[in-house]
C-alpha positions in Angstrom: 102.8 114.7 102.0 103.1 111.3 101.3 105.3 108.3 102.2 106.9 105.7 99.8 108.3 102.7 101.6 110.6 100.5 100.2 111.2 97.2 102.5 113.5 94.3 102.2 112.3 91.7 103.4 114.1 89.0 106.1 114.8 85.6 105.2 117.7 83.0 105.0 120.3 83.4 103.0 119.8 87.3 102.9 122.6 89.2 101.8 122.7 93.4 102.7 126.0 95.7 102.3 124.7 98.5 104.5 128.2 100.3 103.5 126.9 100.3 100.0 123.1 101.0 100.3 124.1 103.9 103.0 126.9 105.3 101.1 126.2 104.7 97.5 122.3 103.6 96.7 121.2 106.3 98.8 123.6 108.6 97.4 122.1 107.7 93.7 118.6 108.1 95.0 119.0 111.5 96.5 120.9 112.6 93.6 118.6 111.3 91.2 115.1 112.2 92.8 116.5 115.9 93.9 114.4 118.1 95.7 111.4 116.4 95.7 112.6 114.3 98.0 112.0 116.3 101.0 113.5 114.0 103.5 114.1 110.1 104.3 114.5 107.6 107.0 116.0 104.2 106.9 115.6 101.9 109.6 117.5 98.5 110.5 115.2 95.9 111.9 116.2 94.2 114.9 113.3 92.0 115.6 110.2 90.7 115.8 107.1 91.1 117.8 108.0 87.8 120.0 111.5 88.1 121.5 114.3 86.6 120.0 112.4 86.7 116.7 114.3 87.7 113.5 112.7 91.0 112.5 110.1 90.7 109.2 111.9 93.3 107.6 115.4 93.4 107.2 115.7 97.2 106.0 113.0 99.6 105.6 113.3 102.8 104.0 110.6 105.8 104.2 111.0 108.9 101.4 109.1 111.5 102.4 107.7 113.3 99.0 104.5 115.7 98.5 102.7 114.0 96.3 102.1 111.0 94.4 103.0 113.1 91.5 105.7 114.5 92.7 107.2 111.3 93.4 106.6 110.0 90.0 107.5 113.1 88.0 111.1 112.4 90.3 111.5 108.7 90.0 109.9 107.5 87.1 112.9 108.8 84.3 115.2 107.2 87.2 113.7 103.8 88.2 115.7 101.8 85.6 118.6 103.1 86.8 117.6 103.0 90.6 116.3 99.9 90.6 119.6 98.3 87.8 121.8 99.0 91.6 119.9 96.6 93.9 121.8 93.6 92.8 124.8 95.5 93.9 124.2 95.8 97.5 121.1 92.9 98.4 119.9 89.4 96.7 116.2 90.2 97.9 114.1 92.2 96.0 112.2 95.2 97.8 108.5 95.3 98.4 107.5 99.2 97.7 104.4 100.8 99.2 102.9 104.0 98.5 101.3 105.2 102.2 99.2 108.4 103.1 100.3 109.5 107.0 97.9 109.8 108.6 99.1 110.4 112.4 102.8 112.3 112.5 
């Protein structure tokens, strides 16, 4: 099983509809990968490591796929689409990382 994280990063001037990324993006995604998506988790940063700092991150999403292939075989005939709604719901682009768990 691998993870593929998609983060947006923090900074000013960020702009985010959660509404639409929750409700539409991630609707689109689902719909698009199918069932080789086995299961996601988006999380809402909230800080920093210093308190009171503005988190690094400003979303981070984890898809959960089981294999590198598998995530390509789903995404790749989908990414121009996938990524063609980002300008819809955030002005910040996304950094994407392919990870290997190794502690779950």
């Amino acid at each position: 099983m691998i993870t593929v994280s998609v983060l947006y990063p923090n900074s000013d001037g960020l702009k985010f509809d959660m509404d639409y990324y929750l409700n539409k993006h991630m609707t689109l995604l689902s719909q698009r990968v199918g069932s080789a998506l086995k299961s996601y988790v988006v999380d809402k940063g909230i800080s920093g490591g210093a308190p009171g700092s503005k988190p690094t991150y400003y979303v981070m999403l984890h898809l959960k796929f089981e294999s590198v292939d598998a995530f390509s075989k789903a995404f790749g005939p989908h990414a121009s689409e996938i990524m063609a709604d980002i300008p819809k719901y955030t002005n910040v682009q996304p950094v994407i990382q392919i990870n290997d768990p190794v502690v779950a």
